[in-house]
C-alpha positions as CSV (number, residue, x, y, z in Angstrom):
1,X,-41.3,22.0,26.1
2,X,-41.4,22.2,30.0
3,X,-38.8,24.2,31.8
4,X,-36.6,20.9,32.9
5,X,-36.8,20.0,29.2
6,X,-36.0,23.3,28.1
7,X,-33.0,23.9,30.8
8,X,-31.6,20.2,29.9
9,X,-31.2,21.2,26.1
10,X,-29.7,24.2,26.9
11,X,-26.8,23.0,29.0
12,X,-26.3,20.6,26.1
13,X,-26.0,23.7,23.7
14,X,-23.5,25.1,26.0
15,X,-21.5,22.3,26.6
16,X,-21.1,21.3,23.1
17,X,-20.1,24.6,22.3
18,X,-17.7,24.7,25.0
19,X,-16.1,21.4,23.6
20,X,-16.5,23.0,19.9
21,X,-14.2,26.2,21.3
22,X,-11.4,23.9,23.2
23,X,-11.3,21.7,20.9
24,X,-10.6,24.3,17.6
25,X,-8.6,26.8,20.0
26,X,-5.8,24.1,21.5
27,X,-3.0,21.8,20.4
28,X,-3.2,23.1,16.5
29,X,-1.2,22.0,13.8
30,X,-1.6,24.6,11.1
31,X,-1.1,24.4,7.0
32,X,-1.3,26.9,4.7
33,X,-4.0,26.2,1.9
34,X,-1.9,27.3,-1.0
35,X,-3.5,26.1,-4.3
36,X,-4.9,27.9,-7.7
37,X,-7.9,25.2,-7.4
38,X,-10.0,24.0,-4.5
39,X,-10.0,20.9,-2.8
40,X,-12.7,18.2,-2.3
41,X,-12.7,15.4,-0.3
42,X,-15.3,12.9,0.3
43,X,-15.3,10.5,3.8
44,X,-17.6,8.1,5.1
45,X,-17.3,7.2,8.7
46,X,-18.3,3.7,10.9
47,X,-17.9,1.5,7.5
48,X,-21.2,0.3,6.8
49,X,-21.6,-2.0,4.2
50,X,-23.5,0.6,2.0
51,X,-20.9,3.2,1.8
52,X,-18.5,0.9,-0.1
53,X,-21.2,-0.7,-2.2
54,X,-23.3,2.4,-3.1
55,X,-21.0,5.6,-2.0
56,X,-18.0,3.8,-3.4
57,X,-19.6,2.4,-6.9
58,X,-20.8,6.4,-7.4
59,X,-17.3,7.5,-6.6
60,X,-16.2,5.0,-8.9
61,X,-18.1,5.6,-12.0
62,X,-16.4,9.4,-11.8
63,X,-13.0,8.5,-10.8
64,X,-13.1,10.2,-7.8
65,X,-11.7,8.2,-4.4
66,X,-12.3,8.0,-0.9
67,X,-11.6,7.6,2.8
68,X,-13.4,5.4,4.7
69,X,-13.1,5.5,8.2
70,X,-13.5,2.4,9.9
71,X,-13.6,1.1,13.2
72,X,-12.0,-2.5,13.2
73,X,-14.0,-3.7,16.7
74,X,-17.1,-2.8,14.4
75,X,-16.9,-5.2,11.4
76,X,-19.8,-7.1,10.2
77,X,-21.7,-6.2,13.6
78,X,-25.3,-3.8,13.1
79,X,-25.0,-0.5,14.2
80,X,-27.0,3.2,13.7
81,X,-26.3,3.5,10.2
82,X,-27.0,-0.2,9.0
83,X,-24.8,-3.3,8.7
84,X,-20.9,-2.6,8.6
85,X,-18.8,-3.5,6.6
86,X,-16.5,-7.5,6.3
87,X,-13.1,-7.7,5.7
88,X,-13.4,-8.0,2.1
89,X,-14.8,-4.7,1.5
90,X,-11.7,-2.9,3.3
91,X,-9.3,-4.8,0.6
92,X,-11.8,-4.7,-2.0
93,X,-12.0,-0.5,-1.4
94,X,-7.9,-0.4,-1.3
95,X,-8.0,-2.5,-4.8
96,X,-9.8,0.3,-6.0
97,X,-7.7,3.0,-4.4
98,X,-9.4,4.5,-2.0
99,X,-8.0,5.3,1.4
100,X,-8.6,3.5,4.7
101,X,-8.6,5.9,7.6
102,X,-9.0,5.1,11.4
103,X,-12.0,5.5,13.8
104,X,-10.5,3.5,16.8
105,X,-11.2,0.3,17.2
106,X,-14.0,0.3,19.6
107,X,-15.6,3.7,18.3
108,X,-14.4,5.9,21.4
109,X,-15.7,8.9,22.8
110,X,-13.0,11.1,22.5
111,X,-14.5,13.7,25.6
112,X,-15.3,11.4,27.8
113,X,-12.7,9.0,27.6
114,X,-9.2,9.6,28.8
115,X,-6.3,10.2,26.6
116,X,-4.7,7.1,27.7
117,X,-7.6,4.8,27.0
118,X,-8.7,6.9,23.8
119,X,-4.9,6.1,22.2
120,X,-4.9,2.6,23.4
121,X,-8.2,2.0,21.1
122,X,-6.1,3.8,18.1
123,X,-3.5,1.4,18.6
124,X,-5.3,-1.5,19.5
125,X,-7.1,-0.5,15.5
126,X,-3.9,-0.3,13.6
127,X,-2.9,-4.3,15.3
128,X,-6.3,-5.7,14.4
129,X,-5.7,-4.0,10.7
130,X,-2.2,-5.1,10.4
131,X,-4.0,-8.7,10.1
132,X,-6.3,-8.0,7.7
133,X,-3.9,-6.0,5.1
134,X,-0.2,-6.4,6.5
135,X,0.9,-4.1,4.3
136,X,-1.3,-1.4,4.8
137,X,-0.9,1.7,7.3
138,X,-3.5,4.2,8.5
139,X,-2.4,7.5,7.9
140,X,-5.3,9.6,8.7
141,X,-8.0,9.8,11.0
142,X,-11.2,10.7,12.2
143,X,-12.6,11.5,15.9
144,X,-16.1,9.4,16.8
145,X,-18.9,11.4,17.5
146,X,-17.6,14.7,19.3
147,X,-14.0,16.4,19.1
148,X,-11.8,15.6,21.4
149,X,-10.3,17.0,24.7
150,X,-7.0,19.0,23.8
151,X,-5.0,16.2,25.2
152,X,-6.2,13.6,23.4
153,X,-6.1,15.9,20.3
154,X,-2.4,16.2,20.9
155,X,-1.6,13.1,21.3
156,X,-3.2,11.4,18.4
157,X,-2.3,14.2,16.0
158,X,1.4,12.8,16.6
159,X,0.6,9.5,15.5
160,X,-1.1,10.4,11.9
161,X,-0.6,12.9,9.0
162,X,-4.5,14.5,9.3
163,X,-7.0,14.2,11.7
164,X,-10.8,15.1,10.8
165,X,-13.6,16.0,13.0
166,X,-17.1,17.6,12.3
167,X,-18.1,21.8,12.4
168,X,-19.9,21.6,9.5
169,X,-17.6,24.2,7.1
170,X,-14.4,23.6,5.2
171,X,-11.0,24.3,5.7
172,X,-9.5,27.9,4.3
173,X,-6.6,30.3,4.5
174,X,-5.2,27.9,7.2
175,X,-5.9,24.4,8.4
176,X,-5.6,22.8,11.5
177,X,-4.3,19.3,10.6
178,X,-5.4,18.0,14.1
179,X,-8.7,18.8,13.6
180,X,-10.0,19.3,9.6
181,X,-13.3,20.5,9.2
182,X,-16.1,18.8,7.6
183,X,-19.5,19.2,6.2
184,X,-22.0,15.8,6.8
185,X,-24.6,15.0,4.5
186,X,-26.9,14.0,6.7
187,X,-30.5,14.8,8.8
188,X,-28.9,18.4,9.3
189,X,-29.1,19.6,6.4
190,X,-32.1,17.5,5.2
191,X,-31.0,16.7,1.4
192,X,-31.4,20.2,0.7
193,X,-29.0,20.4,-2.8
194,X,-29.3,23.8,-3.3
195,X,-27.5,24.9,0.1
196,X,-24.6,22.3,-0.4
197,X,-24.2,23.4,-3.5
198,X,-24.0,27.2,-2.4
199,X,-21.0,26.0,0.0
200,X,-19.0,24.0,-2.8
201,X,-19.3,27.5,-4.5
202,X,-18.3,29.2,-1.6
203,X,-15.4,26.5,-1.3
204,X,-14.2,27.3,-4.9
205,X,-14.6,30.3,-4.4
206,X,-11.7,30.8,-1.8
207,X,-10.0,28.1,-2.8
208,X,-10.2,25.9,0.2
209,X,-10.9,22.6,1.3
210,X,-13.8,21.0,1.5
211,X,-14.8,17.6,3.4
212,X,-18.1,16.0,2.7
213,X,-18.3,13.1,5.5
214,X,-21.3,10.8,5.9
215,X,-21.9,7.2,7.1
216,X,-24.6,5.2,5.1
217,X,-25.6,5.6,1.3
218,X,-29.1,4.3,0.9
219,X,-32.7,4.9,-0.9
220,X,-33.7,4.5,2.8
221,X,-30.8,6.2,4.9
222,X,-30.4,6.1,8.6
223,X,-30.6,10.0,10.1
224,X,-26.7,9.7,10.1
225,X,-26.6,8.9,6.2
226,X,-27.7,10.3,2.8
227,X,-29.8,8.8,-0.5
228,X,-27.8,7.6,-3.3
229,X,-29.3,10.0,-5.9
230,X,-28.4,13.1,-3.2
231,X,-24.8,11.7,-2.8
232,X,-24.5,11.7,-6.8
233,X,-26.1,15.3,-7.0
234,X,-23.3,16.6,-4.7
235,X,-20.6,14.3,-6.6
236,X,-21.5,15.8,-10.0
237,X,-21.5,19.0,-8.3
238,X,-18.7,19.2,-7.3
239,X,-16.3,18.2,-10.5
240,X,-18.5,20.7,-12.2
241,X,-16.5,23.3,-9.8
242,X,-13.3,22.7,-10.7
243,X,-12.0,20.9,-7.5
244,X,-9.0,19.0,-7.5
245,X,-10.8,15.7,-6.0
246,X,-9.1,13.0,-4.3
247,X,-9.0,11.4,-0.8
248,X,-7.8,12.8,2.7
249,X,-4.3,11.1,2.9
250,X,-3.5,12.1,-0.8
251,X,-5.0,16.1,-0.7
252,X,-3.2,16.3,2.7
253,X,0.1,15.1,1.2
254,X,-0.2,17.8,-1.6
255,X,-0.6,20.9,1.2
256,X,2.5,19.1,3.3
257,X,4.4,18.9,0.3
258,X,3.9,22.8,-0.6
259,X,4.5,24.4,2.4
């Protein structure tokens, strides 16, 4: 790696970090994890087509359910992590219970873009879902691709119960329901079972809550996805801890509802 190379990534690390600290440190909304068992969540973000047909159907054969973030402006276009998904599969996955979560409707950056612009996308999502389920209301949500700028973090954790982001951890002792932790199954941590499964111990361990988030579920995944026979692994693995398993909206009404 030359030096310009070298510098470049570098003031990437920083700067991500940077937005990592601001981000976790500002505009919090804290609830106390109070609960004999741990939690587990599992989230897929963008909506492709795979996550409802493969991620959901393994959900489904175990009972478990979902959130499935989607952004609206995205359906049945081609993006990163494969084909999204068509209207059908939003009210075919609410048939089945599981929870429709929003992701903007034209997949914004939340850093880069202003808060104005950032919550006119949230709201120009919630209209374009309004007319594909009239009857159904987001009630979480999840930030696109980076966390977001404290004032955007404040100003769309009014408008929803939970918001998610990344970090790659859970959420313990107290969470932040402007900006919930999660753990993606994805090119970071290469497949490698044995170290999720040391962190769904950990998890049960101190009875938190843990968020497994990915985007596609495929025998040949995008870098942003995970196989199906991986995504089963950690599904089997984790009602063998114990976890009380459900999706975002429903474990986040449970820790409003005890505090």
């Amino acid at each position: 790696m030359n030096k310009r190379a070298h510098m470049s990534k570098l003031l990437s690390h920083i700067s991500g970090k940077y937005q990592r600290t601001v981000a976790d440190l500002f505009c919090r909304r804290m609830v106390t994890i109070k609960s004999s068992t741990p939690f587990v969540s599992f989230s897929f973000d963008d909506a492709p087509r795979t996550a409802f047909r493969n991620g959901g159907n393994i959900l489904k054969a175990y009972g478990i359910t979902a959130t499935f973030f989607v952004s609206l402006g995205l359906l049945g276009s081609t993006s990163s992590s494969g084909n999204v998904a068509l209207p059908e599969d939003l009210s075919r996955a609410v048939e089945e219970g599981h929870e429709l979560g929003c992701h903007t409707f034209d997949h914004k950056n939340p850093w880069e873009t202003t808060a104005d612009d950032f919550e006119q996308s949230v709201l120009k999502n919630r209209k374009a879902l309004s007319r594909i389920l009239p009857d159904y209301v987001f009630t979480t949500f999840a930030y696109p691709l980076c966390n977001p700028r404290p004032t955007t973090k404040r100003r769309i954790g009014k408008l929803f119960n939970c918001c998610r982001g990344g970090g790659q951890t859970f959420n313990v002792g107290k969470a932040d329901l402007n900006l919930l932790k999660a753990y993606f199954l994805d090119v970071r941590n290469g497949e490698n079972i044995d170290l999720v499964k040391r962190l769904i111990d950990w998890n049960s361990e101190v009875q938190g809550w843990l968020i497994f988030a990915t985007h596609d579920v495929d025998d040949n995944p995008s870098r942003y996805g995970c196989t199906m026979e991986f995504f089963e692994e950690v599904v089997r693995y984790s009602i063998l801890s114990g976890a009380s398993m459900s999706s975002i909206g429903k474990t986040c009404q449970k820790l409003m509802a005890s505090c």
